[in-house]
CHARMM-style PDB file with segment names, atoms N, HN, CA, C and O in Angstrom:
ATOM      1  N   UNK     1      -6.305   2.442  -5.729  1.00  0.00      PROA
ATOM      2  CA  UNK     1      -5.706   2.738  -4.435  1.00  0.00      PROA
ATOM      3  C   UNK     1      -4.199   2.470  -4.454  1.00  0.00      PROA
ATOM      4  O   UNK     1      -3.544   3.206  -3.717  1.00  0.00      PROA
ATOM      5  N   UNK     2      -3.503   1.519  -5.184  1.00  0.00      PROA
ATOM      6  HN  UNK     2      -4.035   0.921  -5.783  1.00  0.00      PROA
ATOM      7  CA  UNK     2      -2.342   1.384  -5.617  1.00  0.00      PROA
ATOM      8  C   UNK     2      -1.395   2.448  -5.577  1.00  0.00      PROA
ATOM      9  O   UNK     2      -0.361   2.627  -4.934  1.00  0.00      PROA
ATOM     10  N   UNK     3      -2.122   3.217  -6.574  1.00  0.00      PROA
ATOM     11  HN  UNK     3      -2.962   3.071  -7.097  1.00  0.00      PROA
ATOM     12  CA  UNK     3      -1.239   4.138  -7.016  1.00  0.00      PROA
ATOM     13  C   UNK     3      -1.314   5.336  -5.805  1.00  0.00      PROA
ATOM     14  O   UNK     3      -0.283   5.914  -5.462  1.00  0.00      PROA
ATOM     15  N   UNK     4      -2.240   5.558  -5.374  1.00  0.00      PROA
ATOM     16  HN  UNK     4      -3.078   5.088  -5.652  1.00  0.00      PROA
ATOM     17  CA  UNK     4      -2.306   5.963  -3.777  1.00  0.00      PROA
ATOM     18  C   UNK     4      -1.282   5.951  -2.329  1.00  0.00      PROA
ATOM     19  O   UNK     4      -0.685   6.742  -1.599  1.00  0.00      PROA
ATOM     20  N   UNK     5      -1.475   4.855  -2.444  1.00  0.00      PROA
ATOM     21  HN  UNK     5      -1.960   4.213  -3.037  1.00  0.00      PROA
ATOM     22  CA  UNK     5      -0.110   4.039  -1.426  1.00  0.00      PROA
ATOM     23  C   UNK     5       0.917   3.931  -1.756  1.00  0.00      PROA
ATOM     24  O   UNK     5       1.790   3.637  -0.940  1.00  0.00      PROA
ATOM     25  N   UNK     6       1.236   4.155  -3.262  1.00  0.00      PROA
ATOM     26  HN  UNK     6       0.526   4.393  -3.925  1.00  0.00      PROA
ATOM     27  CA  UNK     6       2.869   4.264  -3.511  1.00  0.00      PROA
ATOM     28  C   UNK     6       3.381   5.598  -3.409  1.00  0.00      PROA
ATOM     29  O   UNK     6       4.549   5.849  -3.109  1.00  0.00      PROA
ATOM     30  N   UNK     7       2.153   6.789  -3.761  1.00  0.00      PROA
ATOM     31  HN  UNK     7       1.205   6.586  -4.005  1.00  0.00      PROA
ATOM     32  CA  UNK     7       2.150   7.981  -3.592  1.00  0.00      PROA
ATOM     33  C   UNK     7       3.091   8.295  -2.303  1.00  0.00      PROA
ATOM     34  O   UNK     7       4.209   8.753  -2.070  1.00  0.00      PROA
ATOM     35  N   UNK     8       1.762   7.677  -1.478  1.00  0.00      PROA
ATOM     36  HN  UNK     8       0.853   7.305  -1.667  1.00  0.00      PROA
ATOM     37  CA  UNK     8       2.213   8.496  -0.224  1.00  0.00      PROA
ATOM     38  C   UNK     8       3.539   7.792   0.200  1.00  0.00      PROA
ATOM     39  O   UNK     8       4.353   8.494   0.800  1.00  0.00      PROA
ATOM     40  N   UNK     9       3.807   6.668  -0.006  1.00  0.00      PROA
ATOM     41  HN  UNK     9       3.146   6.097  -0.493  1.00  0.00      PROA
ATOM     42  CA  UNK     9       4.852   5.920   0.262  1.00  0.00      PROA
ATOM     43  C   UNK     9       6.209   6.589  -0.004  1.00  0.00      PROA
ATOM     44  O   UNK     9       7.239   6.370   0.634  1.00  0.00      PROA
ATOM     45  N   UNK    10       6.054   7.511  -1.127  1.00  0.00      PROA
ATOM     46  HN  UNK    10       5.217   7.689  -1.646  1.00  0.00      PROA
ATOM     47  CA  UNK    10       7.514   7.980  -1.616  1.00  0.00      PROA
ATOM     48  C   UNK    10       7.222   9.273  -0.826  1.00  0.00      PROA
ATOM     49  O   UNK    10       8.241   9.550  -0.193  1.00  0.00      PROA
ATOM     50  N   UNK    11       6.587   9.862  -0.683  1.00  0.00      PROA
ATOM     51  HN  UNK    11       5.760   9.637  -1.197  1.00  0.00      PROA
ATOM     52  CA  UNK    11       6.430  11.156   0.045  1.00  0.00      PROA
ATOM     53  C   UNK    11       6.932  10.462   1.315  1.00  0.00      PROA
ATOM     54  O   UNK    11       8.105  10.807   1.453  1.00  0.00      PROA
ATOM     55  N   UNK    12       6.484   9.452   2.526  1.00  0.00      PROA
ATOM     56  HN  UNK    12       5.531   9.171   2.414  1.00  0.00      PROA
ATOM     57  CA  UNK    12       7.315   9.168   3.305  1.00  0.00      PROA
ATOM     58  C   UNK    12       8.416   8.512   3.282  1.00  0.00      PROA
ATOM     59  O   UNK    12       9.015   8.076   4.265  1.00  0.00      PROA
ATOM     60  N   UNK    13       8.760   8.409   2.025  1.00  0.00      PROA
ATOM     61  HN  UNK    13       8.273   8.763   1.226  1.00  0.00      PROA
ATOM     62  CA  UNK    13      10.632   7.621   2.282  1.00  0.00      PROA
ATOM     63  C   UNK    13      10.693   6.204   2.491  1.00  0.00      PROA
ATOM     64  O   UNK    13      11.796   5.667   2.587  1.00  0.00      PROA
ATOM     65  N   UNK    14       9.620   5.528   2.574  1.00  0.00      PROA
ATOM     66  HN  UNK    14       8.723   5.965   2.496  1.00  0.00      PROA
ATOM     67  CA  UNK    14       9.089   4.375   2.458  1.00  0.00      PROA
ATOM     68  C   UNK    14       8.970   3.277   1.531  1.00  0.00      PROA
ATOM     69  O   UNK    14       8.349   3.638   0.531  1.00  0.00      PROA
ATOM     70  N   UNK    15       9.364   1.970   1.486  1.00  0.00      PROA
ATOM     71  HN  UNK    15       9.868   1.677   2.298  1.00  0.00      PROA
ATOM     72  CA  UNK    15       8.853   0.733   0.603  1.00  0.00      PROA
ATOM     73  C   UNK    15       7.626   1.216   0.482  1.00  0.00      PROA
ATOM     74  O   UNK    15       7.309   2.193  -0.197  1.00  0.00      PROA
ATOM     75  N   UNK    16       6.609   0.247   1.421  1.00  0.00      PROA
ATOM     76  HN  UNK    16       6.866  -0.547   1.972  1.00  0.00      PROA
ATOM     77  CA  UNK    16       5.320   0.187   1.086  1.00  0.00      PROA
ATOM     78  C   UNK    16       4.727   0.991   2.483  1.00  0.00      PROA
ATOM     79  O   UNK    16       5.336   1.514   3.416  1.00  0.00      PROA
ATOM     80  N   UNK    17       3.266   0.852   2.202  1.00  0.00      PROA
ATOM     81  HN  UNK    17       2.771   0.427   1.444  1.00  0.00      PROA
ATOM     82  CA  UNK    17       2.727   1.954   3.599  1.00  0.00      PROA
ATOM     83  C   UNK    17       1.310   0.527   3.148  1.00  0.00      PROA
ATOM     84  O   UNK    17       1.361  -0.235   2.183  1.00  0.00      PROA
ATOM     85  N   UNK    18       0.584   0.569   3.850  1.00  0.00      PROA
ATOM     86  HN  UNK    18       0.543   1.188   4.634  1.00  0.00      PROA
ATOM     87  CA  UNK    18      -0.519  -0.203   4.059  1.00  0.00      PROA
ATOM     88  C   UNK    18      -2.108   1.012   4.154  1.00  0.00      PROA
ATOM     89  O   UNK    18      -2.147   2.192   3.805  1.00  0.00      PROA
ATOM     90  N   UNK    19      -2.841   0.457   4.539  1.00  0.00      PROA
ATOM     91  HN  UNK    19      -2.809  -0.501   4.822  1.00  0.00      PROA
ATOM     92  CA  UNK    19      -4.135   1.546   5.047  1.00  0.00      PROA
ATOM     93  C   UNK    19      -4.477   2.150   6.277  1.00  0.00      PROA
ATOM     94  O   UNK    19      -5.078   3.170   6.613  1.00  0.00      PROA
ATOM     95  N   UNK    20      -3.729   0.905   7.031  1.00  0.00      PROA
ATOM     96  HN  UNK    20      -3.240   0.076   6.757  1.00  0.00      PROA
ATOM     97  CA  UNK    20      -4.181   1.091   8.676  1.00  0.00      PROA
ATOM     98  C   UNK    20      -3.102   1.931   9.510  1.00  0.00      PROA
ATOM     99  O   UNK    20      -3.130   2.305  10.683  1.00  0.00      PROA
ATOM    100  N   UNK    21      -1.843   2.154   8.194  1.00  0.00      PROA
ATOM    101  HN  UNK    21      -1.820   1.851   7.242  1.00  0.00      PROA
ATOM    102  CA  UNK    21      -0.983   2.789   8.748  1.00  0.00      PROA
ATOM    103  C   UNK    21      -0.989   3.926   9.195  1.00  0.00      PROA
ATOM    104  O   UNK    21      -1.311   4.875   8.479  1.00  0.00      PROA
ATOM    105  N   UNK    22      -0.604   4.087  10.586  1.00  0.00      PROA
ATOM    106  HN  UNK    22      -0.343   3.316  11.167  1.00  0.00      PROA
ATOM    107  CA  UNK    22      -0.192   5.907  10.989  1.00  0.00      PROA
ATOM    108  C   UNK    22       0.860   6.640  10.508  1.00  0.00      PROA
ATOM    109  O   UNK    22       2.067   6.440  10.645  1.00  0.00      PROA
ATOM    110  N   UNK    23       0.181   7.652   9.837  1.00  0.00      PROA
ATOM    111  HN  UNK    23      -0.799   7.814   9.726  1.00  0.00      PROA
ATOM    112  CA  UNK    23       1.690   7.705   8.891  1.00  0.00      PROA
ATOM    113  C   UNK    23       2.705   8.957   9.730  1.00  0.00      PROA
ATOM    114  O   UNK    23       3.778   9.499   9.468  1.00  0.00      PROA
ATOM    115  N   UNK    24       1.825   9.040  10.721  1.00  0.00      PROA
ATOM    116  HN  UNK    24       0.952   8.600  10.935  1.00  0.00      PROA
ATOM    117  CA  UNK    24       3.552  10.108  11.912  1.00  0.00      PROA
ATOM    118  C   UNK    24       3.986   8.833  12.468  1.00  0.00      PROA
ATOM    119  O   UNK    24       5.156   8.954  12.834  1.00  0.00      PROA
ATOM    120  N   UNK    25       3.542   7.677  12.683  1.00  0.00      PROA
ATOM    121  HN  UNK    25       2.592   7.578  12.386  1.00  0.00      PROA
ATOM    122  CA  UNK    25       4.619   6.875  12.943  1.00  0.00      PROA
ATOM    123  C   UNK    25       5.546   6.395  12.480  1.00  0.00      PROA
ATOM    124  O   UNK    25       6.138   5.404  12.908  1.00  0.00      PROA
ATOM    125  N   UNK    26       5.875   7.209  11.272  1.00  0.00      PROA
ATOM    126  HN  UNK    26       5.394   8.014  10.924  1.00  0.00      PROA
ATOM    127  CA  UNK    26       6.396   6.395  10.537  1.00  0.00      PROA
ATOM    128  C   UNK    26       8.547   6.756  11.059  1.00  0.00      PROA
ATOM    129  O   UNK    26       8.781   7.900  11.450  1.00  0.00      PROA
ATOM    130  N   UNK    27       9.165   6.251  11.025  1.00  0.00      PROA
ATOM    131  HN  UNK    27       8.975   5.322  10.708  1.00  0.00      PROA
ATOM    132  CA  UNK    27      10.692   6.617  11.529  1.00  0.00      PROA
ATOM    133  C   UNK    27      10.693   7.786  10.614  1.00  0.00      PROA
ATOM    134  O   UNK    27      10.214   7.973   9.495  1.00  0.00      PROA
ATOM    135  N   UNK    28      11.461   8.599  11.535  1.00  0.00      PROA
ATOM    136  HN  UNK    28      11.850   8.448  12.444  1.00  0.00      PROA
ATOM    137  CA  UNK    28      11.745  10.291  10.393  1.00  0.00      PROA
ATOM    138  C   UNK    28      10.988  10.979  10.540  1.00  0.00      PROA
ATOM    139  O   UNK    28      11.253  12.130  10.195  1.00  0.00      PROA
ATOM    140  N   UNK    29       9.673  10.721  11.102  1.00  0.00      PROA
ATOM    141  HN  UNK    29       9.457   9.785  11.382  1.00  0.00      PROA
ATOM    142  CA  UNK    29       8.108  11.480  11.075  1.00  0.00      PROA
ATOM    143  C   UNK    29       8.706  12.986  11.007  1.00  0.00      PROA
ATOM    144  O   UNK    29       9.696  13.029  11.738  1.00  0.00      PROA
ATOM    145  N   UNK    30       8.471  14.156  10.429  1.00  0.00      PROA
ATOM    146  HN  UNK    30       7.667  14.122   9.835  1.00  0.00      PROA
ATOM    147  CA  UNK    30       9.154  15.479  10.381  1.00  0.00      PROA
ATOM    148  C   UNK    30       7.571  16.588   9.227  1.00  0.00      PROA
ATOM    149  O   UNK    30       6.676  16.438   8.395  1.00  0.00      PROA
ATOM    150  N   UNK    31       8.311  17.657  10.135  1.00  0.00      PROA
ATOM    151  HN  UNK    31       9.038  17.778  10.811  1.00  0.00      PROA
ATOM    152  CA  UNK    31       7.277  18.591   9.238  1.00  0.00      PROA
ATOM    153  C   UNK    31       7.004  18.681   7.726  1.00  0.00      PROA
ATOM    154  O   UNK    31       6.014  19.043   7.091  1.00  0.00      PROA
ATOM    155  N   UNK    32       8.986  17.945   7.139  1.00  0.00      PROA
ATOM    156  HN  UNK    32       9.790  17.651   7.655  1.00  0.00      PROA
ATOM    157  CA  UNK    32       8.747  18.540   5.765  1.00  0.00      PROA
ATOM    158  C   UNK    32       8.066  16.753   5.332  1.00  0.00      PROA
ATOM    159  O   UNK    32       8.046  16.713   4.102  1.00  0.00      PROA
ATOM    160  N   UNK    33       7.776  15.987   5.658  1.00  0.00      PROA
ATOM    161  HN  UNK    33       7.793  16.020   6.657  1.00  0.00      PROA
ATOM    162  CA  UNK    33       6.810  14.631   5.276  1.00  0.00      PROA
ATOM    163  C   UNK    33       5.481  15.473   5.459  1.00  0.00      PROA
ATOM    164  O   UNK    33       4.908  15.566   4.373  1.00  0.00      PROA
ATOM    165  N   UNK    34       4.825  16.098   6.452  1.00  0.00      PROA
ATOM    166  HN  UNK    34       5.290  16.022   7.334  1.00  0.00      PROA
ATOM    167  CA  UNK    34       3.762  16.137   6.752  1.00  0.00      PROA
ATOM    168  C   UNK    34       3.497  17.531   5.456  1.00  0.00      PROA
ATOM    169  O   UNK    34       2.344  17.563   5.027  1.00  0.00      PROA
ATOM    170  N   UNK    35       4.375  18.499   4.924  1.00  0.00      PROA
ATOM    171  HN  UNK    35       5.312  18.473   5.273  1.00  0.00      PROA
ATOM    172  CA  UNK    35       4.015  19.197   4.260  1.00  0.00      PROA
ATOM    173  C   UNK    35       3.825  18.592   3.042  1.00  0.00      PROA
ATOM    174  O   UNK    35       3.058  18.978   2.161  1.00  0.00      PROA
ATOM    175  N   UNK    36       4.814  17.275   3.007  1.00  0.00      PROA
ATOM    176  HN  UNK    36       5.438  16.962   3.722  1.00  0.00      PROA
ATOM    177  CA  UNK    36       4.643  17.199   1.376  1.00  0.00      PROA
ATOM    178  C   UNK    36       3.165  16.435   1.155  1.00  0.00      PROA
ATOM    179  O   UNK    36       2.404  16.742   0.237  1.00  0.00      PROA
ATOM    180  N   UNK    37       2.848  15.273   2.254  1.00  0.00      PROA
ATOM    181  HN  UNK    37       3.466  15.023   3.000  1.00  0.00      PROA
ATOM    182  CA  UNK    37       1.426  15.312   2.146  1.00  0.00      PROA
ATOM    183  C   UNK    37       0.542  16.018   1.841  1.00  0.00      PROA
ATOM    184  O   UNK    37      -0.429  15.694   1.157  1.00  0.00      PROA
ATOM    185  N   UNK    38       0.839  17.411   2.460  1.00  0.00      PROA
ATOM    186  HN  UNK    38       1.628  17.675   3.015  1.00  0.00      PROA
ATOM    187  CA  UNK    38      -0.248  18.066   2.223  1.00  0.00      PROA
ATOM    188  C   UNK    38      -0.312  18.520   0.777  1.00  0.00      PROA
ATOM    189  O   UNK    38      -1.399  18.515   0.199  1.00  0.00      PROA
ATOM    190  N   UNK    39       0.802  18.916   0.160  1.00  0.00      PROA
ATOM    191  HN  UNK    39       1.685  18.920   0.630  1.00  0.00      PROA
ATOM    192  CA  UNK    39       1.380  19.002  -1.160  1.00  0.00      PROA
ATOM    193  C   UNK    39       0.480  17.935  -2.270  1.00  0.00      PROA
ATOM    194  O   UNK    39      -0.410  18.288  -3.044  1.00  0.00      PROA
ATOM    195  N   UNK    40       1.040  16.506  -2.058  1.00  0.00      PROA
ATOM    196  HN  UNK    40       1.763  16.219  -1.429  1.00  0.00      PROA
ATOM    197  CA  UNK    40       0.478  15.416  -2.937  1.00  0.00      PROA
ATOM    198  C   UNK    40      -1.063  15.634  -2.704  1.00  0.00      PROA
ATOM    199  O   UNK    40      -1.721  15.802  -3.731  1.00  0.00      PROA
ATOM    200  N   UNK    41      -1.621  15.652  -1.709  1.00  0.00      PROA
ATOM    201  HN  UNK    41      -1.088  15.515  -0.875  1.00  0.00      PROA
ATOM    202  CA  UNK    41      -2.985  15.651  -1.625  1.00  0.00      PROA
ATOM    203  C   UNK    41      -3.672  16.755  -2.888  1.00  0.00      PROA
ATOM    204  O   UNK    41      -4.075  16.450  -4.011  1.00  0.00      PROA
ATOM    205  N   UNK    42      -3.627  18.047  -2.256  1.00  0.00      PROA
ATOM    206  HN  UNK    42      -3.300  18.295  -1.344  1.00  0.00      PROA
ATOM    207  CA  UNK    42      -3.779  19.091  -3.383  1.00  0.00      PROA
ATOM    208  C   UNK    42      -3.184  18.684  -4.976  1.00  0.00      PROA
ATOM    209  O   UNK    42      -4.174  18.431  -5.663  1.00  0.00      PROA
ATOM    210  N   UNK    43      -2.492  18.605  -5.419  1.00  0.00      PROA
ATOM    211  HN  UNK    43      -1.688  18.811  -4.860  1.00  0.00      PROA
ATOM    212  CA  UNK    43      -1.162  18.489  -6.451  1.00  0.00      PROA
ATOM    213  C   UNK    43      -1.798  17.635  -7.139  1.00  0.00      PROA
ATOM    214  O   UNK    43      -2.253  17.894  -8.253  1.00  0.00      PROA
ATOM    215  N   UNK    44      -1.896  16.637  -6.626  1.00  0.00      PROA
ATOM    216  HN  UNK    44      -1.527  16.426  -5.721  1.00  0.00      PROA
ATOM    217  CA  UNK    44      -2.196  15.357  -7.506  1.00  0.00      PROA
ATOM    218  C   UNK    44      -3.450  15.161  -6.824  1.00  0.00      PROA
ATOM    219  O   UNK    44      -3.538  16.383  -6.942  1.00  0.00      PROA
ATOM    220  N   UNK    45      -4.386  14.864  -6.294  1.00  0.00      PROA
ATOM    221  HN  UNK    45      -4.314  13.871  -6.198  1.00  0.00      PROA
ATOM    222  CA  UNK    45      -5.532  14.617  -6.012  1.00  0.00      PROA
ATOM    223  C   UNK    45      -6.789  15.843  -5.911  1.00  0.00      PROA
ATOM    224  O   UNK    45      -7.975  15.566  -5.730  1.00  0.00      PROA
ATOM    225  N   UNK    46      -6.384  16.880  -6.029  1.00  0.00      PROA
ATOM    226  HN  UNK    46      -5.421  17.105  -6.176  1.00  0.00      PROA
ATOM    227  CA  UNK    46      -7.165  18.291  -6.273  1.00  0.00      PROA
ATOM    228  C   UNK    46      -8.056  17.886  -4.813  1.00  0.00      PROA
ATOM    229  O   UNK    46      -9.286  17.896  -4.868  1.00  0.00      PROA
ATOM    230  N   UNK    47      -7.364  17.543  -3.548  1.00  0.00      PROA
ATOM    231  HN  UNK    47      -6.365  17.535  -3.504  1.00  0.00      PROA
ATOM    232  CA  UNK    47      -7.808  17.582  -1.866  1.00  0.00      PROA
ATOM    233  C   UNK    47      -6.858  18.466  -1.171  1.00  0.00      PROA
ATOM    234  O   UNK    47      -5.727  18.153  -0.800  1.00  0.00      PROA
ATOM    235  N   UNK    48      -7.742  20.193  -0.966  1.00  0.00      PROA
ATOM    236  HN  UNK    48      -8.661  20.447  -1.267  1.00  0.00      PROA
ATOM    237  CA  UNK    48      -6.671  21.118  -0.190  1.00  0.00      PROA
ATOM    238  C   UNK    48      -7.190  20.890   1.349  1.00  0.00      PROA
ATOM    239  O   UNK    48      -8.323  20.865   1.830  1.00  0.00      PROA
ATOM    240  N   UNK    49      -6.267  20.778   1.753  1.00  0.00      PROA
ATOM    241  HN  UNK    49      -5.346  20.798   1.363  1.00  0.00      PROA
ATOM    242  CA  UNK    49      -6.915  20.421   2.972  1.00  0.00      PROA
ATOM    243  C   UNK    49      -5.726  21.336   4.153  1.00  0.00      PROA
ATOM    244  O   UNK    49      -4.519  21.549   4.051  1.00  0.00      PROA
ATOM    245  N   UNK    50      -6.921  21.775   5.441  1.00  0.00      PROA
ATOM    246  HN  UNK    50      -7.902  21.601   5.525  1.00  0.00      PROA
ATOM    247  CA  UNK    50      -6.043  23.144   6.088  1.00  0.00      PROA
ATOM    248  C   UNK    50      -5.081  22.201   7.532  1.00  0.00      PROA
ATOM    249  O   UNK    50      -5.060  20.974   7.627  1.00  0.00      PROA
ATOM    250  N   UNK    51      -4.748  22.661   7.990  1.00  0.00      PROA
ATOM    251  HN  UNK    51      -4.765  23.658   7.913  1.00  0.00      PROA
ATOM    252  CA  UNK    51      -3.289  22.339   9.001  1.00  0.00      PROA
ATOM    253  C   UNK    51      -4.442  21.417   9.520  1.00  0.00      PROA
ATOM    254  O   UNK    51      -4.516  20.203   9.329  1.00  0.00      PROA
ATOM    255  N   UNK    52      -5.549  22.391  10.383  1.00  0.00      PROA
ATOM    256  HN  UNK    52      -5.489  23.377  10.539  1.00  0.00      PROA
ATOM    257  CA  UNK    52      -6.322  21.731  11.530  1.00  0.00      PROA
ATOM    258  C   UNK    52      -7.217  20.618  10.059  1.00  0.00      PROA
ATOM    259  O   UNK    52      -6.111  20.329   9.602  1.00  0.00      PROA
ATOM    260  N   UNK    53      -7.622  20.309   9.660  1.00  0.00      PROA
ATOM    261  HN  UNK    53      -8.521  20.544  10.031  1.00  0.00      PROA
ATOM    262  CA  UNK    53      -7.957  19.422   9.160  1.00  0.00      PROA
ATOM    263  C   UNK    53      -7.122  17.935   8.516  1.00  0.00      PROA
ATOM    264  O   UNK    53      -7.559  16.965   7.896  1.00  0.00      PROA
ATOM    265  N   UNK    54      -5.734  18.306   9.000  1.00  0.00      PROA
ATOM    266  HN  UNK    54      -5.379  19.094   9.503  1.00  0.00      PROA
ATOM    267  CA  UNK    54      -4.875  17.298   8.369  1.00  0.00      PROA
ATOM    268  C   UNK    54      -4.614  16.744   9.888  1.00  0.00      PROA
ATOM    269  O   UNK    54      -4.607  15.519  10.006  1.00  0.00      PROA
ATOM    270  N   UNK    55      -4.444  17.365  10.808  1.00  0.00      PROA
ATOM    271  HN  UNK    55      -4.449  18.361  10.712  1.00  0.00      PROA
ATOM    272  CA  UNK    55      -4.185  16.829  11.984  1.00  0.00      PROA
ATOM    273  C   UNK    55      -5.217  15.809  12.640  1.00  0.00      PROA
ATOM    274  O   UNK    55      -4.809  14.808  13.229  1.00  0.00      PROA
ATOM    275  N   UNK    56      -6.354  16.056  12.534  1.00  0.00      PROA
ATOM    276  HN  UNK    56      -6.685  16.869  12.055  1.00  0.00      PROA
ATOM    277  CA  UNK    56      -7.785  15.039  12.505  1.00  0.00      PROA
ATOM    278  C   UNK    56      -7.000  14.140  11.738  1.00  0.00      PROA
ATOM    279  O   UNK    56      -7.680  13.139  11.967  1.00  0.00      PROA
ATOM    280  N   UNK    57      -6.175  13.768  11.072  1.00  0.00      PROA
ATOM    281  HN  UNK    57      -5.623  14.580  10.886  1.00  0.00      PROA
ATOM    282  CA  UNK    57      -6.224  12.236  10.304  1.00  0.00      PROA
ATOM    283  C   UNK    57      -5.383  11.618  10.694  1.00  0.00      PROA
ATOM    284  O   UNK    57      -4.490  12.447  10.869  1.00  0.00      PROA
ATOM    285  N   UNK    58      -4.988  10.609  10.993  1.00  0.00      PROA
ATOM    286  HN  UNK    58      -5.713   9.936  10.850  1.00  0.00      PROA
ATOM    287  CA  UNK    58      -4.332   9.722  11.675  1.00  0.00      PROA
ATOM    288  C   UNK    58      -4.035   8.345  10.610  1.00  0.00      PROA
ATOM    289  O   UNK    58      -2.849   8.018  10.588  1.00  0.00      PROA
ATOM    290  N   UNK    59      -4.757   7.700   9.933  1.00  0.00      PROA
ATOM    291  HN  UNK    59      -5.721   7.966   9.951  1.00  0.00      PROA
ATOM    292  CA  UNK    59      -4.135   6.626   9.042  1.00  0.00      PROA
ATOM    293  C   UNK    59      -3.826   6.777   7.846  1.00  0.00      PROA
ATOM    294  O   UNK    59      -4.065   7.976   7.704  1.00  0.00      PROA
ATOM    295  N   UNK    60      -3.467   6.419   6.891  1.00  0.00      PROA
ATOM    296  HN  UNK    60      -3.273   5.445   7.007  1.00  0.00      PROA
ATOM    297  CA  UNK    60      -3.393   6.486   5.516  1.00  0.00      PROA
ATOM    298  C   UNK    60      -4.683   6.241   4.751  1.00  0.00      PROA
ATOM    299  O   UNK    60      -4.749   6.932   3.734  1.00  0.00      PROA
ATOM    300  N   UNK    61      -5.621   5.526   4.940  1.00  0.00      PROA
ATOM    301  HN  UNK    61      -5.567   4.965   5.766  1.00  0.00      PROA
ATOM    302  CA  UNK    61      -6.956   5.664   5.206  1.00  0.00      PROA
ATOM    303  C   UNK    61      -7.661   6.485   4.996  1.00  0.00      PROA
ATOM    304  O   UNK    61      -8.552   6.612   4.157  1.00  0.00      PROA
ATOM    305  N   UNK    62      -7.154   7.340   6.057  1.00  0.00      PROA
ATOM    306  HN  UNK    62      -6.429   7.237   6.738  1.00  0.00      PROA
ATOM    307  CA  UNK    62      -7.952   8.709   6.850  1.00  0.00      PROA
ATOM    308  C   UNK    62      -7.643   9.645   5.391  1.00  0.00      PROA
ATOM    309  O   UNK    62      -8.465  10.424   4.909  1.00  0.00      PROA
ATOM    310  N   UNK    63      -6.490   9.416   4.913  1.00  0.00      PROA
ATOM    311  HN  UNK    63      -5.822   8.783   5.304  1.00  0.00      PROA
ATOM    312  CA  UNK    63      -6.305  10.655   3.435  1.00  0.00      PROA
ATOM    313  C   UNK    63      -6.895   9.741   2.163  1.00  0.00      PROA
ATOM    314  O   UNK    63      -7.208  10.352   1.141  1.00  0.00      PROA
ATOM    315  N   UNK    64      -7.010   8.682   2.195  1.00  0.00      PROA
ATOM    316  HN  UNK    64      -6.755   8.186   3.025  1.00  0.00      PROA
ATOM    317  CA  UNK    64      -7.596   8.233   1.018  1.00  0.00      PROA
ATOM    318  C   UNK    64      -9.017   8.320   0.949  1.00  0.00      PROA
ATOM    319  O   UNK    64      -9.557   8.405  -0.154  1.00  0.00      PROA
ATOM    320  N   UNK    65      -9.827   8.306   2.227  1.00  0.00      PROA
ATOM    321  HN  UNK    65      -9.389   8.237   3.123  1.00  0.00      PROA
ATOM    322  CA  UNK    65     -11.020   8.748   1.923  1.00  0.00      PROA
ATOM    323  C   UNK    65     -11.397  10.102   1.404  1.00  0.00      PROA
ATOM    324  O   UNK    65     -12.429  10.296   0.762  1.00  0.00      PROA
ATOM    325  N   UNK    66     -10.551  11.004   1.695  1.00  0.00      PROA
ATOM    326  HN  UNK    66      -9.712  10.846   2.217  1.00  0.00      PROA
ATOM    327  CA  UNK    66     -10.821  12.052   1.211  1.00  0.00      PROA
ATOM    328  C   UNK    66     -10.492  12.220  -0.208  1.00  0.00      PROA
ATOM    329  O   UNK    66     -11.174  13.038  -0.824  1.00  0.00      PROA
ATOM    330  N   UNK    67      -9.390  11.472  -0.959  1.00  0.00      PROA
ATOM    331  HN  UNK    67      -8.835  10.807  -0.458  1.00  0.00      PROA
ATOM    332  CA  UNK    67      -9.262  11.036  -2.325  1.00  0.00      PROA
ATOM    333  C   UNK    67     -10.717  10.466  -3.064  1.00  0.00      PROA
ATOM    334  O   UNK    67     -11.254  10.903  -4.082  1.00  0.00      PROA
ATOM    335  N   UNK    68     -11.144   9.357  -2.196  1.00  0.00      PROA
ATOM    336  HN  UNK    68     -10.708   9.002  -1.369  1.00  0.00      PROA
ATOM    337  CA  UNK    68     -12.077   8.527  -2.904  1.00  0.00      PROA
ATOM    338  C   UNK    68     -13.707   9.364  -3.018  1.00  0.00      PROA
ATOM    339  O   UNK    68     -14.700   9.015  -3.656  1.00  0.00      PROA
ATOM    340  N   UNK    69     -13.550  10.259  -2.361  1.00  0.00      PROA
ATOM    341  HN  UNK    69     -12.743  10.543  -1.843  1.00  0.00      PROA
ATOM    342  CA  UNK    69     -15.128  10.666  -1.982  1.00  0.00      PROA
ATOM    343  C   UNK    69     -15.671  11.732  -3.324  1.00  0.00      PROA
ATOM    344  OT1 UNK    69     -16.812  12.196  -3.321  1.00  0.00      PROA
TER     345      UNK     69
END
């Protein structure tokens, strides 16, 4: 999961990100963060996942389960 959270961490511009984190809360929250998520997910985790299905997720969590499953 490490390597997970640093993932997404640099995709948001971020030190560290935690699990419970919301990651549109994050300062800067912007479309091109939310695309590159969607980017790393696919890219590096082979998880394509569609607009309306990324919007259902809300924590950092919420995308790692879909990593872990």
């Amino acid at each position: 999961m490490k390597k997970f959270l640093d993932d997404v961490a640099s995709v948001l511009d971020v030190e560290t990100v935690t699990p419970d984190m919301r990651f549109r809360d994050v300062d800067g929250w912007c479309s091109l963060m939310a695309f590159g998520l969607l980017v790393m997910m696919e890219n590096d985790y082979g998880v394509a996942l569609t607009i309306e299905e990324f919007m259902r997720l809300e924590t950092v969590e919420d995308l790692y389960r879909l990593v872990a499953r």
